[in-house]
C-alpha positions as CSV (number, residue, x, y, z in Angstrom):
1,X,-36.0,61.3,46.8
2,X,-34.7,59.2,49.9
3,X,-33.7,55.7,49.5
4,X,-36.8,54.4,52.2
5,X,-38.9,56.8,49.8
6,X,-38.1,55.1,47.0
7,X,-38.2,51.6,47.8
8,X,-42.3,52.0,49.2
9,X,-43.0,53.8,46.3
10,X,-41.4,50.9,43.8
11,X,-42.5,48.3,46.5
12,X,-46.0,49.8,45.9
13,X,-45.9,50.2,42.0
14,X,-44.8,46.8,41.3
15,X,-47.3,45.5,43.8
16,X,-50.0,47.2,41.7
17,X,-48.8,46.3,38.0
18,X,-48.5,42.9,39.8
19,X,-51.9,42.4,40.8
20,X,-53.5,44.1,37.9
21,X,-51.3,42.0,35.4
22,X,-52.5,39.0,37.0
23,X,-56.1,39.9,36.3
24,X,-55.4,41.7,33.2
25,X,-53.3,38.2,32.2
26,X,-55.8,35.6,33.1
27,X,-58.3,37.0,30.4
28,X,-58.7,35.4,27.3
29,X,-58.0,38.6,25.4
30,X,-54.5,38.5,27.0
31,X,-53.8,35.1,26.4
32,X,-50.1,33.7,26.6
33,X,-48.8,37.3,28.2
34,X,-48.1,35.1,32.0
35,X,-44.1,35.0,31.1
36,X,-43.5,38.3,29.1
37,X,-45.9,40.1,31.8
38,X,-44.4,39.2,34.9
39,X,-40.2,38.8,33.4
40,X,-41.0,42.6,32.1
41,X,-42.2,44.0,35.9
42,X,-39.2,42.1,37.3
43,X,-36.7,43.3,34.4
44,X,-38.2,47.4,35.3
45,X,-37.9,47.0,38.8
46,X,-34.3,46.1,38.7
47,X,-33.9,48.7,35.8
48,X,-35.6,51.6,37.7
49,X,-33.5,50.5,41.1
50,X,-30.2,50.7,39.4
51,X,-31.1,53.9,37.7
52,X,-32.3,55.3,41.4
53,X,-28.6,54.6,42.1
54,X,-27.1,55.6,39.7
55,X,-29.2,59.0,39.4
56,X,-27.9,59.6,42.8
57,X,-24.3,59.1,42.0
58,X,-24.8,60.9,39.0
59,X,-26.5,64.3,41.1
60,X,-23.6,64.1,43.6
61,X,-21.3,64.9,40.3
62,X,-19.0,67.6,39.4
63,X,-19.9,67.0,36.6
64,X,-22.9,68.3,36.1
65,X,-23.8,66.5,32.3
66,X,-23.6,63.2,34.2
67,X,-27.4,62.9,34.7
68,X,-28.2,64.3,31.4
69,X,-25.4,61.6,29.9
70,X,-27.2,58.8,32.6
71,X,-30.5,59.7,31.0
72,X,-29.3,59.0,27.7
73,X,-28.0,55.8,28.5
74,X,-30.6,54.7,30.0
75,X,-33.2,55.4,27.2
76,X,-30.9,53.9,24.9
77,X,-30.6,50.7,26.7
78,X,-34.6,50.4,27.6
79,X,-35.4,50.7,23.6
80,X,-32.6,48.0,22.9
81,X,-33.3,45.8,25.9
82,X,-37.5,45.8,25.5
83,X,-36.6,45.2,21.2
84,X,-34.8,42.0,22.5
85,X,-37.2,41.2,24.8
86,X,-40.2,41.4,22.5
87,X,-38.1,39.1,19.8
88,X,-37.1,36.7,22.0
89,X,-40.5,36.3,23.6
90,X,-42.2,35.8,20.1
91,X,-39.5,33.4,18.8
92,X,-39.3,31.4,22.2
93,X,-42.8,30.7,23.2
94,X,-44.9,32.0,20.2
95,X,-47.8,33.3,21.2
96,X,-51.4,32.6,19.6
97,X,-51.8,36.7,19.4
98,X,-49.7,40.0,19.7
99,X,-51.8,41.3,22.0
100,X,-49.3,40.9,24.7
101,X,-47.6,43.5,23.5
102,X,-50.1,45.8,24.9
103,X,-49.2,44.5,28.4
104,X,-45.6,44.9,28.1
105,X,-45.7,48.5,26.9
106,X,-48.0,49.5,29.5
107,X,-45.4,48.1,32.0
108,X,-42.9,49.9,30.1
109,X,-44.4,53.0,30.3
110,X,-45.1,53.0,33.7
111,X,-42.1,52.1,35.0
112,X,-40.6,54.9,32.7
113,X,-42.7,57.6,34.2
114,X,-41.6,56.2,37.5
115,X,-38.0,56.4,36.4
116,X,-37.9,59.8,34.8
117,X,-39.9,61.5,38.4
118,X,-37.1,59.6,40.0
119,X,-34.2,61.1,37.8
120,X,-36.1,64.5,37.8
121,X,-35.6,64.7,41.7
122,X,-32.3,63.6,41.4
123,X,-31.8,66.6,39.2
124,X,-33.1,68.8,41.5
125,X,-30.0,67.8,43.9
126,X,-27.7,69.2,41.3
127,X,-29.8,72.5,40.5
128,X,-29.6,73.0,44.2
């Protein structure tokens, strides 16, 4: 995928999880999910950027277990980082319900399938 490609594509994700967190957020059922929410799309976007890079570098290899390593990595560090995140939400700012947790992993989840078609066409630059 080409950089410009990219960037509308994330551009246009992160607009959407935006606006539909808002709405989704300003519900009662959602209720003190704001922070987490919003901190999660900005944490994935800058997460799914650097792994756009990094998948690139990572194609352009010799080696070619670099993107399978990079992969790896990554999944490693999202499991870790959204663990923290969740336990320092709760402690921080305890909210009434756990509900926003259903928020969050939706974000998560998107931004993962984003991530992986991103690293998938990356791989296709190596098979080629």
């Amino acid at each position: 995928m080409k950089t410009a490609t990219f960037f509308l594509w994330i551009s246009l994700l992160t607009l959407i999880l935006t606006i539909g967190t808002y709405l989704m957020a300003s519900t009662a059922f959602f209720a003190g999910s704001f922070p987490i929410s919003f901190g999660s799309i900005i944490f994935f976007t800058i997460l799914t950027i650097g792994a756009h890079y990094l998948g690139v570098l990572a194609a352009r290899s010799k080696n070619q277990n670099h993107l399978t390593q990079l992969t790896m990595v990554l999944v490693f560090f999202k499991l870790f980082s959204c663990l923290l995140i969740v336990f320092l939400y709760d402690r921080i700012f305890d909210p009434p319900t756990s509900n926003y947790l259903l928020l969050f992993f939706l974000i998560y989840l998107t931004y993962t399938i984003f991530e992986v078609i991103v690293l998938t066409q990356a791989n296709r630059i190596t098979s080629r």
